[in-house]
C-alpha positions in Angstrom: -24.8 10.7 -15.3 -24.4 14.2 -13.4 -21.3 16.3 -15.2 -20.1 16.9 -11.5 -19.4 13.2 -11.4 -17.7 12.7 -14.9 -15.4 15.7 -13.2 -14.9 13.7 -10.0 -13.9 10.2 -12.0 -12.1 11.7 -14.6 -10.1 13.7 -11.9 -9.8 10.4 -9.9 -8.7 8.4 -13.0 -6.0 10.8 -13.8 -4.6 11.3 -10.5 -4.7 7.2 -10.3 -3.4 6.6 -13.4 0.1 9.0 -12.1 0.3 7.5 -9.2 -0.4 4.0 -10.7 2.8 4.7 -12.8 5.3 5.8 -9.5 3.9 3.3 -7.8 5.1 0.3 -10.0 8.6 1.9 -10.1 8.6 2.2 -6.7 7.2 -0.7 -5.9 9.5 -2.5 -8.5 12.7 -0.9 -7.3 11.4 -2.2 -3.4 11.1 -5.5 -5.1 14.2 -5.3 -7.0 16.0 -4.1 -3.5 14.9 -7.0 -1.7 15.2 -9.5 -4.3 18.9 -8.0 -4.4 19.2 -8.6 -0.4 18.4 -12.0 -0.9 20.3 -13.3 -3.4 23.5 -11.8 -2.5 23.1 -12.5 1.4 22.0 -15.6 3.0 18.0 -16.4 3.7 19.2 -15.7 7.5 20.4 -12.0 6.6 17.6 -11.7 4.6 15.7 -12.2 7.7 17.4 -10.0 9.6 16.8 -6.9 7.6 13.4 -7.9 7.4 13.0 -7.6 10.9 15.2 -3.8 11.1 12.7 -3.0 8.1 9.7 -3.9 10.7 10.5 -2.0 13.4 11.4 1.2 11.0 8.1 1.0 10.1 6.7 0.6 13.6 8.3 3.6 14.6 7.5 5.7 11.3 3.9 5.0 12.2 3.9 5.8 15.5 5.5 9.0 14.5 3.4 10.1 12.7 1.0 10.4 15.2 -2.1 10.0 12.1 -0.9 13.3 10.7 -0.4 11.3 7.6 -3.9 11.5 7.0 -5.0 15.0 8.9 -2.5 17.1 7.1 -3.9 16.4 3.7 -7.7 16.0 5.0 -7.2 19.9 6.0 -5.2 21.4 3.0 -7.8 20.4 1.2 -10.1 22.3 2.7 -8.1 25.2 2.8 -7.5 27.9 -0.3 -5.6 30.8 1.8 -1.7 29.4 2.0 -1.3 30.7 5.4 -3.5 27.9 6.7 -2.3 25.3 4.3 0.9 26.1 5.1 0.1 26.2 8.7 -1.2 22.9 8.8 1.9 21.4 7.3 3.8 23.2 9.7 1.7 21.2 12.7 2.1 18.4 11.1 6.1 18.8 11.1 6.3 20.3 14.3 4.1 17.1 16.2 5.6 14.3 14.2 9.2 15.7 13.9 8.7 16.1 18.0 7.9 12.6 18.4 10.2 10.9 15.7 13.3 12.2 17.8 11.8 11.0 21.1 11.4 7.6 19.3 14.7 7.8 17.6 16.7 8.5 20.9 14.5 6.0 23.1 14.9 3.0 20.1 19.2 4.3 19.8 19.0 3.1 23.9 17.4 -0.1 23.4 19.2 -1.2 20.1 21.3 -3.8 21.9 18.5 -5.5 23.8 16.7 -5.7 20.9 19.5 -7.1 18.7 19.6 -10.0 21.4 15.8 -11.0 21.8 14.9 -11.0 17.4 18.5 -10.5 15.8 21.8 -13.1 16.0 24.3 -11.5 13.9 27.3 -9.5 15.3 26.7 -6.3 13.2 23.2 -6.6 13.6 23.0 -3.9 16.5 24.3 -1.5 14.1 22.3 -2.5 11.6 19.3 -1.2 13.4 20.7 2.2 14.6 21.3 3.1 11.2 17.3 2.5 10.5 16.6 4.2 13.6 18.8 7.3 12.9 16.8 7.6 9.2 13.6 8.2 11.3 13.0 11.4 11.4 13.9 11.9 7.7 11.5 9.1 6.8 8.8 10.7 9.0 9.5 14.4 7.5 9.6 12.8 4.1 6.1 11.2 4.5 4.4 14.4 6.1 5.7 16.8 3.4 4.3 14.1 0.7 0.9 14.4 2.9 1.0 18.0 2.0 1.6 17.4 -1.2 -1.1 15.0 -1.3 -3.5 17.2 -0.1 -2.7 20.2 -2.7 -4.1 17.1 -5.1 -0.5 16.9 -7.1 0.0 13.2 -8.2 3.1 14.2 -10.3 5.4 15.9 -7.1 4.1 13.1 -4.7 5.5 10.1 -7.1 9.1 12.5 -7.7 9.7 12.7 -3.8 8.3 9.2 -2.8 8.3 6.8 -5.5 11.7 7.9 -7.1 13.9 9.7 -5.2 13.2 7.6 -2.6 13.8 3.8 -3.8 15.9 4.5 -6.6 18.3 6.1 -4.3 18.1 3.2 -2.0 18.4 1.1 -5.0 21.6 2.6 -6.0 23.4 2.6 -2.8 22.1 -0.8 -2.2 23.9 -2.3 -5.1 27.1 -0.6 -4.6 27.4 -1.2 -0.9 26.1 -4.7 -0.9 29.3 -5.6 -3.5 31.5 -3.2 -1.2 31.2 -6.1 1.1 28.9 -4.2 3.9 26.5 -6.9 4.0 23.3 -6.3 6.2 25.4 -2.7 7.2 24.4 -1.9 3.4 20.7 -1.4 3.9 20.9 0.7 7.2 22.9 3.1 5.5 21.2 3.2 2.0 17.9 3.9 3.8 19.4 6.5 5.9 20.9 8.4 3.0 17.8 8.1 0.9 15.5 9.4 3.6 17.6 12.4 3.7 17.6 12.8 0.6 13.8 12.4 -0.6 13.0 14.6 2.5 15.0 17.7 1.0 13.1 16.5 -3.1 9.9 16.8 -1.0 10.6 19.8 0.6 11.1 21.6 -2.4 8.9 20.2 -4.5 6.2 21.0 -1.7 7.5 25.3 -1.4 6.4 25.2 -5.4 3.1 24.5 -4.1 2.9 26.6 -1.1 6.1 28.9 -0.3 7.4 27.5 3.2 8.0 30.7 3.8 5.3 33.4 4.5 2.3 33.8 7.4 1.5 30.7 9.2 -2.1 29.4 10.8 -1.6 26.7 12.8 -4.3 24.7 13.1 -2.7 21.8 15.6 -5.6 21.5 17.7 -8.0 20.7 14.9 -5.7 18.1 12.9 -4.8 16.2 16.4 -8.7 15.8 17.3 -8.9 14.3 13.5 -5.7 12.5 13.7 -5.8 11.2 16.8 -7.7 7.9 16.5 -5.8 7.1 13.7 -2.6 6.9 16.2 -3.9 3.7 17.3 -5.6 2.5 13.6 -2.3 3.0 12.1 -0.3 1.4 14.5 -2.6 -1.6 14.4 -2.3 -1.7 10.8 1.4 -1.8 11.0 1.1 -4.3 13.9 -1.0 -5.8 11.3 1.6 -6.3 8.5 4.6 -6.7 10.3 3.7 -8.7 13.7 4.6 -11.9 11.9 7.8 -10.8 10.7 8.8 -10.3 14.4 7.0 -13.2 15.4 8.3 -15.7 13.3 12.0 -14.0 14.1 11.0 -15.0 17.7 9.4 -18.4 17.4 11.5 -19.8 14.6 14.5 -17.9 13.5 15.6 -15.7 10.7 15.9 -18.3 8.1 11.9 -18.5 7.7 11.4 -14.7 8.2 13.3 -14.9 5.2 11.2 -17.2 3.3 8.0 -15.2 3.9 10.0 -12.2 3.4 10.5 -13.2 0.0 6.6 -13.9 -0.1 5.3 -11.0 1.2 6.9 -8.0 -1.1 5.4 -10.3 -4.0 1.7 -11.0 -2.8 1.8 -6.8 -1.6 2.2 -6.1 -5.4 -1.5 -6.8 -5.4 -2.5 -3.7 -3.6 -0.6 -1.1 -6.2 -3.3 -0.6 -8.2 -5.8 0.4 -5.1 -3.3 2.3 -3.5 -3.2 4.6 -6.5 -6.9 5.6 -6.1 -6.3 6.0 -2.5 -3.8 9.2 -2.9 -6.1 11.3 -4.8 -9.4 9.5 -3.3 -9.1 10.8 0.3 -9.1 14.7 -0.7 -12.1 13.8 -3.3 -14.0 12.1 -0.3 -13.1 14.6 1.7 -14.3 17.3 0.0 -18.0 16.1 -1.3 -18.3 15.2 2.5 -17.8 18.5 3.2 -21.0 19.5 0.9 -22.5 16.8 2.0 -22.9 14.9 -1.5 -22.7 11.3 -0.2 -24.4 9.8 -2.9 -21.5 10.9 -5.3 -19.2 9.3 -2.8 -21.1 5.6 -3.0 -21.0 6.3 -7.2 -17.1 6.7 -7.1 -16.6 4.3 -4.3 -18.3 1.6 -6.3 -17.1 2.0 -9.7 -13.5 2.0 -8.6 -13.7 -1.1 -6.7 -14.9 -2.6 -9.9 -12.3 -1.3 -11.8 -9.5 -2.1 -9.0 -10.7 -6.0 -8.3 -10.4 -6.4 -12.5 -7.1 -4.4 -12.9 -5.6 -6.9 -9.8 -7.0 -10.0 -11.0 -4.5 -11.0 -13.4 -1.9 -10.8 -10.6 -3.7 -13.0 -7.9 -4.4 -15.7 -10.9 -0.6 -15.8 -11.1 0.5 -15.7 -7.9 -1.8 -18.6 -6.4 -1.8 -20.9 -9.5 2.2 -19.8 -10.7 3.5 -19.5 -7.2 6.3 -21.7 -7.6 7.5 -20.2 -10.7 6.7 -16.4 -9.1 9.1 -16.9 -6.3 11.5 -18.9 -8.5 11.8 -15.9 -11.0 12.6 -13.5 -8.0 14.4 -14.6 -5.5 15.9 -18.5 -6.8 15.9 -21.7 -5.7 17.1 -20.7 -2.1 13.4 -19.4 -1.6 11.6 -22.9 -1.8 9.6 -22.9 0.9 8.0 -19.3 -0.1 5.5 -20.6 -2.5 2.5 -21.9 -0.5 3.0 -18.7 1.8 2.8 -16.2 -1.3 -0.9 -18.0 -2.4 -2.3 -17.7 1.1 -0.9 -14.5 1.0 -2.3 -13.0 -2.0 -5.9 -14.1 -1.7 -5.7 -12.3 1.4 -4.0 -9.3 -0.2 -7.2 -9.4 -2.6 -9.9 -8.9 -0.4 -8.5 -5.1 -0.3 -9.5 -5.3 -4.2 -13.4 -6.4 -2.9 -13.2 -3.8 0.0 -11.8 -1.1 -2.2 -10.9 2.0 -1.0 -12.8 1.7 2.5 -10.9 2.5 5.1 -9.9 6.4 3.4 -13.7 6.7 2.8 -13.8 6.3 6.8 -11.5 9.0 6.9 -13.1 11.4 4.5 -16.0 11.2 6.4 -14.3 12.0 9.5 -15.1 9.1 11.9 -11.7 8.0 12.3 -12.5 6.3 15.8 -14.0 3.0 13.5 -10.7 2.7 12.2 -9.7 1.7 15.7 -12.4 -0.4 15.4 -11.2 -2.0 12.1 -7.8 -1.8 12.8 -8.3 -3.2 16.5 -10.5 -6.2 15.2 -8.0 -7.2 12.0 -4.8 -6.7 14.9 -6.7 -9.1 17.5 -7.2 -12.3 14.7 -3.9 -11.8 13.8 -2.1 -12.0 17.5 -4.4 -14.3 18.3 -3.4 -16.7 15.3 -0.2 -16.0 14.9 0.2 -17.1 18.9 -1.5 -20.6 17.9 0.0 -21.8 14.5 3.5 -19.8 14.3 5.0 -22.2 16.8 3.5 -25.2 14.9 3.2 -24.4 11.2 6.1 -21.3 11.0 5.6 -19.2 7.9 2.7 -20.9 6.6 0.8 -20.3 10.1 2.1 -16.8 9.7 0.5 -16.7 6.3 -2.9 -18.0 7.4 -2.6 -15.4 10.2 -2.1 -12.8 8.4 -5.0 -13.5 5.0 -7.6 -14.2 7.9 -7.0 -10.7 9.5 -6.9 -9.2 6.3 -10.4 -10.3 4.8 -11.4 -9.6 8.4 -10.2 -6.0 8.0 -11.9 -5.4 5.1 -15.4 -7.1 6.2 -15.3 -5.1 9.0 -14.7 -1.7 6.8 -17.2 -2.3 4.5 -19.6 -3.2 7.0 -19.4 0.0 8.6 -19.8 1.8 5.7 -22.7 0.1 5.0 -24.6 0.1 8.0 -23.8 4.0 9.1 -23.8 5.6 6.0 -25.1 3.2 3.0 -22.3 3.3 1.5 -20.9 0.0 -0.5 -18.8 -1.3 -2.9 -21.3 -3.9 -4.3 -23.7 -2.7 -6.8 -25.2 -5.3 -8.9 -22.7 -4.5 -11.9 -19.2 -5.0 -9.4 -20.9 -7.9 -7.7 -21.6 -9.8 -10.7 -18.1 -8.9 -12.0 -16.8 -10.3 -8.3 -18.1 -13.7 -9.2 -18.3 -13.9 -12.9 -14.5 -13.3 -12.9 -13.5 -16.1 -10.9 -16.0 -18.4 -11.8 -14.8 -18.1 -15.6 -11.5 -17.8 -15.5 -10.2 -19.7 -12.4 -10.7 -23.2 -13.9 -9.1 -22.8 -17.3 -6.1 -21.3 -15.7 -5.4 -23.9 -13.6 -5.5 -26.4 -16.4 -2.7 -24.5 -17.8 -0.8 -24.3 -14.3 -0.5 -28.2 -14.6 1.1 -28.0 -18.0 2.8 -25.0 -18.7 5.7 -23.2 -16.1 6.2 -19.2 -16.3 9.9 -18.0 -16.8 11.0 -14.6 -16.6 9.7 -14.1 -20.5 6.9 -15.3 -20.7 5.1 -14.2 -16.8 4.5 -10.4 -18.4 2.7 -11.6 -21.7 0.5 -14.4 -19.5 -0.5 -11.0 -17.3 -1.5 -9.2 -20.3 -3.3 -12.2 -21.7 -5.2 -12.6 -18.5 -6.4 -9.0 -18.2 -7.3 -8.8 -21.7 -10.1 -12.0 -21.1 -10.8 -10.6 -17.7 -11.7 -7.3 -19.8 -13.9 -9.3 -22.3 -15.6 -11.8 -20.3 -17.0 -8.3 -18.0 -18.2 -6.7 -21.3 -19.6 -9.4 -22.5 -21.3 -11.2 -19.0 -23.1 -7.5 -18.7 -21.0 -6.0 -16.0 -20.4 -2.5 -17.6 -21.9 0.3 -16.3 -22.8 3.8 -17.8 -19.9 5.6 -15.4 -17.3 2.8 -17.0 -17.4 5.5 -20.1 -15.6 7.6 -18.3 -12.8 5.0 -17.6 -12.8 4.1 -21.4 -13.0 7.2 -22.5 -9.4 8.0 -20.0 -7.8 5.0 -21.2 -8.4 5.7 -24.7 -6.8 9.3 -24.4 -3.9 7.8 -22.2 -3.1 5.0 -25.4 -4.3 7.4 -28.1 -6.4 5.3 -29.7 -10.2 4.0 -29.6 -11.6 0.7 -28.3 -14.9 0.7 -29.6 -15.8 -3.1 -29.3 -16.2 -2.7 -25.8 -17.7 0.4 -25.6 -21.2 -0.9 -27.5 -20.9 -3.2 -24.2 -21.7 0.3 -21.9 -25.6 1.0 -21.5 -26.3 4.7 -22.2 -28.3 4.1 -18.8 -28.4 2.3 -15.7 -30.6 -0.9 -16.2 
């Protein structure tokens, strides 16, 4: 195993492991925030911030104008701080330009739309208030793409994944026993953009002084960001289409059953969103010297490690869904359960695509994330159209896990094909099915007789990933590179594991 890719792993584990940790807080308090929403408001109201939180993130996207992913594709690239900060300076300057276009063309159109998706008399202003924290949300998330691409986990998860929802969190639970009802999350989200767009801000000028020489370098990021305009917005099309669908064809009452679904079954995609923030610069940068081979070594051995991190979850949340949605959100939420199974296997085919899509991007042909993105979006309209009216949240589920594996077939074929790059070698494949095969059956055995509670769904987890660990030592799916990720884990619990690690060959078989 070359030393340069020790370096890259190790830098990739640590970065991952950061991220891993704001991301279940933030993810947690997101949870926590909506599992607050529904239980002190009606399914209904549930619904209907569901549908204000859709078109938020429509509009952030769109926004954004695929800067997200330019600006820290470019700093990376970049050591003088004139250019690095120039490029985040394009970035603001484009996105902050087309945020307040959006904003003031949404603020126009806020009654029409509170009539054809919403019912509610305050809903109207419900969704200005999520409009009018556009722009902060948008220069929140380019100043953490900055961040992102000076490679600092630690700032990213302090701007993003605290400031950010626990802010949110905080206002939500004092305004929602004020009385302000769906009023409550328009203005928490609007205070808590503000405010995680200032944390960013200066957490970014202790990276790069926002003050000093600038470079812009506008022309060059747009060309790069440009196709992934369209990608993005597909991919939020992707995720949210069916919220505002099933507002349309069926009412808010089942947007708020899948809404209590969804958050749940997009737990499963922590863990590879994690890699992803410190993955893109990696890719970027050994594309840039032209080391593919290193890409396909990384690529691979974090998709193995991603699809047996996330296992555990999609065990519990197809076999225990009942008991999942019960411990979250009550008994209101009864016709969540099925939705939250469909959902999650199709949440987990980003753990067998891994992290394809940003290894698109670091390779710079962003137009086959149109591609991607364009066939995934198409399924899902298409689908949505036919079972929504018949089969409501459960057609909506379908919909949406069909796009999904989809999405990722289409990735990964791509990557493949073009450039030989893949996420099955013969240790992660055997892993994808000795997994399942194993562990599947003797799970659901105990799903017949035994219910989770609140108490006792963290310690089945564990229990889970501990035989997932043991069955891929022992079934011969370790890999020399999988020292490195032993070798991290041990430093990060400060002790040593060595019964699995006389399961690593010294060399590739």
């Amino acid at each position: 195993m070359s030393t340069t890719r020790e370096e890259n792993l190790t830098t990739l584990l640590t970065g991952a492991g950061l991220v891993t940790v704001g991301k279940l807080v933030g993810s947690f308090t997101t949870l926590g925030e909506r599992v607050l929403i529904g239980r002190l408001l009606t399914p209904e109201a549930y619904g209907e911030v569901s549908v204000g939180l859709a078109l938020l993130a429509f509009a952030t996207t769109g926004a954004l104008v695929g800067f997200s992913q330019g600006v820290p594709r470019y700093i990376s690239r970049f050591d003088d701080d004139a250019d690095r900060r120039g490029v985040w300076v394009s970035g603001v300057v484009v996105t902050g330009t087309v945020a307040l276009v959006l904003a003031a063309v949404l603020l126009v159109s806020v009654e029409w739309l509170s009539e054809a998706l919403l019912a509610r008399a305050d809903s109207s202003a419900m969704l200005a208030l999520f409009v009018l924290a556009l722009p902060f949300v948008v220069g929140m998330k380019i100043t953490v793409a900055a961040i992102r691409g000076h490679n600092n986990a630690v700032y990213r998860i302090y701007a993003q994944d605290l400031a950010y929802p626990l802010t949110r969190m905080a206002l939500l639970v004092v305004l929602l026993y004020a009385g302000l009802d769906v009023l409550a999350a328009g203005y928490a989200y609007l205070v808590a953009a503000i405010l995680s767009f200032a944390v960013a801000l200066l957490l970014l000028h202790r990276l790069t002084a926002l003050r000093g020489e600038v470079r812009t370098h506008v022309r060059e990021v747009g060309r790069f960001s440009l196709p992934i305009v369209v990608s993005g917005v597909l991919t939020v099309l992707l995720t949210r289409t069916d919220t505002l669908m099933l507002s349309y064809f069926r009412g808010t009452y089942e947007v708020g059953q899948y809404s209590a679904a969804y958050p749940i079954a997009n737990g499963l995609i922590i863990v590879i969103s994690s890699f992803g923030f410190l993955y893109l610069p990696l890719a970027s940068r050994l594309d840039a010297d032209d080391e593919h081979d290193e890409i396909d070594s990384i690529y691979e051995t974090t998709t193995k490690w991603i699809y047996l991190v996330t296992f555990p979850a999609l065990v519990t949340f197809v076999l225990f869904a009942e008991d999942v949605v019960r411990i979250f959100f009550g008994a209101a939420y009864a016709d969540a359960p099925i939705a939250l199974a469909i959902l999650s296997v199709g949440f987990f085919t980003n753990a067998v695509g891994g992290r394809n899509r940003e290894t698109i991007s670091a390779l710079g042909v962003t137009a086959y994330l149109m591609v991607v993105n364009g066939a995934a979006f198409g399924i899902n309209i298409v689908l949505n159209l036919w079972l929504i009216p018949e089969y409501g949240l459960v057609g909506a589920a379908v919909a949406s896990a069909i796009a999904y594996g989809t999405l990722n077939a289409t990735a990964c074929g791509i990557l493949w094909k073009k450039y030989d790059i893949t996420p099955f070698s013969r240790w992660s494949t055997r892993t994808f099915v000795v997994l399942p095969l194993t562990l599947l059956p003797p799970a659901y055995v105990v799903s017949q007789y035994v219910s989770l509670s609140i108490v006792t769904i963290l310690p089945w987890l564990v229990a889970v990933g501990l035989l997932s660990i043991a069955v891929v030592a022992v079934t011969g799916c370790l890999q020399p590179e999988d020292e490195i990720v032993l070798a991290f884990v041990e430093r990060l619990l400060g002790v040593e594991i060595p019964v699995i690690r006389r399961f690593i060959p010294d060399e590739p078989q």
